[in-house]
C-alpha positions, 0 to 999 in steps of 0.5 A: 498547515502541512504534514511532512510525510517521507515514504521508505521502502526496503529499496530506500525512500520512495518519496518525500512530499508535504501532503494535507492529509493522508488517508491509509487503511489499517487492521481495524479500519480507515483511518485519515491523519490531518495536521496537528494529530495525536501521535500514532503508530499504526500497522498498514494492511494491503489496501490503497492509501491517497494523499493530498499534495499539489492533487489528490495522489493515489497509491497501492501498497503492500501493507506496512508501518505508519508513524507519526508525530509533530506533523511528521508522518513516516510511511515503511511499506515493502512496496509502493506504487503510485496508481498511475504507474500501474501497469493493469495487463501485468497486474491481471497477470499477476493475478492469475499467477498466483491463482495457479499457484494457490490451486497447484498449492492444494496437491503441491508440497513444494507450493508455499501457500502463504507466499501465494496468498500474499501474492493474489491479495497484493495483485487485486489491490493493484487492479482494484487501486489502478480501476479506482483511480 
């Protein structure tokens, strides 16, 4: 048995794809839905989620919404990207953007902090999500 999951970002659906489990973090830890779960609704931190489709398929995203019930599982995240796609020279790059920032930030009004912040944690997944595979 399969799980039917469909994966929507603001830009419109990502991916549609039947998967055997998926594995996503939350606030209060990992969790990994098979088929037949109860039904949830679970809030997504920033943090690498995998599936089990035709492989093991690994992805970034920048936090979100998981729901999920009769086998159907549906995925609303800000942004997604599949690790493969991931570009580790620009992700590093991004990285160090966002350090700047934070470190303009301290004397700098016009620094939105919060912004920056999300920015770096978003960065290091991508380099953390993209070097584990």
């Amino acid at each position: 048995m399969l799980i039917d999951v469909t994966i929507n970002t603001p830009r419109g659906l990502y991916k549609q794809t039947k998967a055997s489990i998926v594995n996503v973090v939350s606030p209060d830890g990992q969790r990994g839905i098979l088929p037949n779960h109860m039904p949830i609704v679970v809030s997504l931190t920033v943090s690498k989620m995998t599936m089990e489709e035709e492989k093991r398929e690994a992805y970034a995203i920048s936090g979100g919404v998981l729901y999920f019930h009769n086998n159907q599982c549906m995925i609303l995240t800000p942004a997604i990207e599949n690790v493969n796609d991931i570009d580790l020279e620009r992700a590093i790059k991004a990285k160090e953007r966002a350090e700047q920032r934070l470190a303009r930030g301290v004397n700098d009004e016009n620094v939105d902090m919060a912004r920056a912040q999300v920015a770096l944690q978003r960065a290091i997944n991508r380099i953390n999500a993209k070097q584990q595979g």
